[in-house]
N, C-alpha and C positions, 0 to 999 in steps of 0.2 A: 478399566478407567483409572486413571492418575487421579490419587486424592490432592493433589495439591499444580495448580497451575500458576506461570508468572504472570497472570494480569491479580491475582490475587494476593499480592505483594502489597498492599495497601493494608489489607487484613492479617497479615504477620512479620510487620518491624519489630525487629530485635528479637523476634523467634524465632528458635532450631527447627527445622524443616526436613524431612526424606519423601525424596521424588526421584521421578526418572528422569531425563533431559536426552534432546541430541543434540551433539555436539556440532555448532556451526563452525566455530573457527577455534583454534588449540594454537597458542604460543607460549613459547618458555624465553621466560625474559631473567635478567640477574637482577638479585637484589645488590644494596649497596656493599654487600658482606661479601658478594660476588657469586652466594650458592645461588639454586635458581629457584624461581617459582612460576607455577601456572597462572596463563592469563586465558581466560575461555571467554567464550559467546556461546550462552546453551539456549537452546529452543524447545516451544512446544507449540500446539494450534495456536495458542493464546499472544503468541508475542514471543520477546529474545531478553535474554537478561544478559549482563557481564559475572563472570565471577573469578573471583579468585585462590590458590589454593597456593597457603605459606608453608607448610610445615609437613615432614615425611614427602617430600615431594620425587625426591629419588624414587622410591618405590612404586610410583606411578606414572609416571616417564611415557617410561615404552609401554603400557597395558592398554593404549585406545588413541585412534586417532581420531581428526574430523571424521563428522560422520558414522561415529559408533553412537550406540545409547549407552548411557550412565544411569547409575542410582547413586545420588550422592546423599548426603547427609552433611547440613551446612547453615551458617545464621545468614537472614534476610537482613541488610540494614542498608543504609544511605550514606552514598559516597558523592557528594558535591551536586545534594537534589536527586537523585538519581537511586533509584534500587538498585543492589548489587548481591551477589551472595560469596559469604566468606564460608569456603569448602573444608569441611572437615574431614571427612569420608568419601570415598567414590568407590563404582566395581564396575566392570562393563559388564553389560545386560545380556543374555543369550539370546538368540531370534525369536526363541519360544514366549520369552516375558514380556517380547515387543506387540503390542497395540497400535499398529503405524496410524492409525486415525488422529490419534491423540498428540501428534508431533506436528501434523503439517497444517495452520488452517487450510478452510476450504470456503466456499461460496454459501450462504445460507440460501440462495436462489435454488431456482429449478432449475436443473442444466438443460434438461429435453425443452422445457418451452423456453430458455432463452436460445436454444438451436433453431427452435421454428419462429421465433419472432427472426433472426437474423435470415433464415431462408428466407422470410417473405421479404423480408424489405430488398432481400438480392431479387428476388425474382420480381420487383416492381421494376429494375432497371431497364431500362428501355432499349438502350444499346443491344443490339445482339453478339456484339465481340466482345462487351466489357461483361455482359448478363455471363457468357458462356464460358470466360475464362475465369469468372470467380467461383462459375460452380464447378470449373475443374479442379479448382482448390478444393472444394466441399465433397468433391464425390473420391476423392481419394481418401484409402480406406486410414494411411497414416497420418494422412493432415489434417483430416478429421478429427479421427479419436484426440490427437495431441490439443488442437485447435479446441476444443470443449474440455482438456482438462490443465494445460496450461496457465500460470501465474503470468500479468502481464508485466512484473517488474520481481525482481530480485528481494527489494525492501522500501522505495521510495510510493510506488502505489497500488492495487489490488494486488499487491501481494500473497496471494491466496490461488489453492488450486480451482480451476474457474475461473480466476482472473481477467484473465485475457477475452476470455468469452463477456465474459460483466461488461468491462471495458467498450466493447466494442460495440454489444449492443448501446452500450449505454451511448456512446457515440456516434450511431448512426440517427437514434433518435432526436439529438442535437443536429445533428447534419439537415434533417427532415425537416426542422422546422428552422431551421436559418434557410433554407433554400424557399421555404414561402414567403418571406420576409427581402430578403434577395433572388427574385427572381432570372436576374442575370448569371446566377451560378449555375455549371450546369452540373444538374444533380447526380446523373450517371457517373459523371466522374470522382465526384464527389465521395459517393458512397464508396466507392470502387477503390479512391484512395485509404478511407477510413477500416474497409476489411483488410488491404494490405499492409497497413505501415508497421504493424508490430508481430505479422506474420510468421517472420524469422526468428522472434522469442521461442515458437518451440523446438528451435534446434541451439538457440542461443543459452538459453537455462536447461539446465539439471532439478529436476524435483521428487527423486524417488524419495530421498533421508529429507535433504534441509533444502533450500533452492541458493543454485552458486549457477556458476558460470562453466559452461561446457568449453573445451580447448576450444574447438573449431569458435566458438560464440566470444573469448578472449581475444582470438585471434583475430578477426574477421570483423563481430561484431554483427547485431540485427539486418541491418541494411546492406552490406553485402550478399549476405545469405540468401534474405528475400529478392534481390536483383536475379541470383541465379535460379529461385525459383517461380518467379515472374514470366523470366525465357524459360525455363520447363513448359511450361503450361503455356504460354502464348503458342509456342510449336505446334500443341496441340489443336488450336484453333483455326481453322485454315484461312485465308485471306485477312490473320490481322492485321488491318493500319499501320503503316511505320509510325507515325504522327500520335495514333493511341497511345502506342508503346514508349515512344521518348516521352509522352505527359505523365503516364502510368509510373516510369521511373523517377523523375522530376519531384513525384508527389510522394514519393518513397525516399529519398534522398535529401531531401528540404524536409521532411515533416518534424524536424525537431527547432525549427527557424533561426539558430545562433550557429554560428560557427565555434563558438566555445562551448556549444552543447552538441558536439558531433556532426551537425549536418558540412556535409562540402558543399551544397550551395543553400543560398538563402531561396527562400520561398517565393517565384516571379511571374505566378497568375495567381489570378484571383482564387480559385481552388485550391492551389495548393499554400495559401496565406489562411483561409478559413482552416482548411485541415489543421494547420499546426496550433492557432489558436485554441480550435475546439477541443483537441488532443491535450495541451495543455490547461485547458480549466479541468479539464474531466479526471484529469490525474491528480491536482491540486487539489479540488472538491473532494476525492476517497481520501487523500493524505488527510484532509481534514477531518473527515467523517470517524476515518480508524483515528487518528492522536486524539477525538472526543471518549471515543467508544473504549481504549487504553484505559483514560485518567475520568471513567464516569465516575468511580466513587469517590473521588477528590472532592473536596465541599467548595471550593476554590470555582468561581468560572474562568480563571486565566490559570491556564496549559504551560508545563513547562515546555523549555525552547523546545523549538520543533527544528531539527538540521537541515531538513529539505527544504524547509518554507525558508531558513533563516529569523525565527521572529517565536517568539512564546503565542499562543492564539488565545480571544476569548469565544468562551463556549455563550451564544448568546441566549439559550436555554435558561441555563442557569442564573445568566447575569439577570435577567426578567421576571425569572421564578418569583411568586411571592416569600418575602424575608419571612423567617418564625420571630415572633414575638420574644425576648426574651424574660417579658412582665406581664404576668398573667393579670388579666383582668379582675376587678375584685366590684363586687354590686356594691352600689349604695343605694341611701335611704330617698337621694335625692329622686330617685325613678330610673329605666334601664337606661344601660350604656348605649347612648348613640355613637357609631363610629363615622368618623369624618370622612368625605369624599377625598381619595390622595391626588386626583387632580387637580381640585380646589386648594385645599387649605395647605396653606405654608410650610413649611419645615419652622418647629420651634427654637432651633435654634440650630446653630452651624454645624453642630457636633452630630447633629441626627441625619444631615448626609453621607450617602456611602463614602467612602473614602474615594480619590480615583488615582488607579493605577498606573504608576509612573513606570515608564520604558527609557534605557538609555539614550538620551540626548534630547528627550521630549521635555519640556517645562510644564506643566500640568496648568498652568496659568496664563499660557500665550494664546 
């Protein structure tokens, strides 16, 4: 076990630190002087730091690419809000001192019973073409295993081994219950879209070291992938539906609803309009969950910026928490201290309101 993790960065600013890291990404940039220095992204379960390494930097060049383990030896400090570490030491790590547990998260879930929650909800499909051709996806022995330990995103949301499986149940369960609520959706297809849209992530990601992006997944991308193994498996089926099949694809190919977010067409029934919405809260909601769960020991309920969200977040936990006093009560002779209801009684004066937190372009007083 790694005695020192980067979500534990809050607990050692401006202290030397030795740990192991893998290395996500490794570039050598010039300084102004024109020698070079490293610019890394190291990982562990916990999250990704940046760091930097100015000095003796020749000497460590060629010793390690992406994707090797490190032990460095280097100070934790902040660079414009932001944890960062200033590398003083590194070595690469031999396979024997690697602990691969300790580098990748993974799901704090049960993987086996979120595999049988997602079987049943397949096997409630009513369809017998749509029921049989998702369980040809599940009964394969590779798309299986991948399928339960697969990350469903790179870094924007369950990013985590498991991920994908989280994801999705977590998705069909949203699916389940919009479809009571809208009865006009039809739920076979529904669901049917929600197991395939991100299908192709486990040929699109790499997750043995750090999770990156496979050639074929650069090149291609999820959604072609899953296209071709869409028709794998429909073949399998005998008599599928031409008409299934072009919906099936529709809802694979629209499920991200922008054209500036990949999709070549927009989403044009109703299925495949719920899919991309649902798909999208669900990955927003984890992005949110992990950037709380990051900056829990921040005393702070507002998160620095978030890049995916675009926007700093408030943690409304915190913001609601009750405050600590910082004036200790003291008895008197007059009898015990009665404390005022805070629904009731006023604020004594302007000063004893929270402050409230100004964002760019917002007027706190409009």
């Amino acid at each position: 076990m790694k005695d020192f993790y980067i979500s534990e960065c809050v607990h050692h600013e401006n202290k030397i630190i030795t740990s192991s890291f893998v290395v996500v990404s490794k570039q050598i940039k010039p300084k102004k002087s024109g020698e070079p220095y490293l610019a890394l992204t190291l990982g562990d379960r916990s999250g990704h730091l940046e760091a930097k390494m100015w000095d003796n930097v020749e000497e460590v060049l060629n010793a390690f690419e992406q994707d090797d383990f490190l032990k460095i030896k280097g100070l934790v400090n902040k660079y414009k809000n932001r944890f960062q570490l200033t590398v003083h030491k590194l070595r690469k790590l031999g396979e024997s001192e690697i602990e691969f547990a300790d580098y990748l998260p993974k799901t704090t879930k049960n993987i086996d019973e979120l595999w049988q929650t997602l079987s049943d909800f397949v096997a409630s499909i009513r369809s017998p073409h749509l029921r049989s051709v998702i369980q040809a996806f599940m009964a394969d022995p590779e798309i299986g295993a991948a399928y339960r330990n697969a990350p469903a995103a790179k870094t924007l949301h369950h990013a985590y081994i498991g991920g994908l499986l989280d994801h999705v149940v977590s998705l069909f369960r949203s699916c389940d219950l919009m479809c009571r609520n809208y009865p006009q959706i039809n739920r076979d297809l529904l669901l049917s879209g929600a197991f395939l849209h991100d299908v192709g992530k486990i040929h699109e990601l790499t997750y043995n070291r750090s999770f990156s992006y496979t050639t074929r997944g650069q090149l291609l991308g999820h959604m072609v992938i899953e296209l071709e193994m869409l028709h794998a498996k429909i073949a399998l089926v005998p008599g599928f539906p031409d008409e299934l099949k072009t919906l099936l694809e529709h809802l694979i190919i629209s499920h991200h609803g922008q054209y500036d977010f990949g999709s070549p067409k927009l989403p044009m029934f109703p299925e495949a309009l719920m899919l991309h919405y649902l798909d999208d809260l669900d990955s927003k909601m984890e992005a949110m969950r992990a950037h709380f769960e990051r900056e829990a020991d921040l005393e702070s309920p507002w998160t620095s910026y978030n890049g995916s969200l675009g926007r700093p977040l408030l943690n409304t936990s915190k913001f609601l928490a009750p405050k600590k006093s910082s004036h200790p009560q003291h008895s008197s002779s007059l009898g015990p201290v009665v404390e005022a209801d805070p629904e009731s009684a006023p604020p004594s004066d302007a000063s004893s309101i929270d402050e409230i937190p100004t964002l760019p372009g917002l007027d706190p007083q409009g």
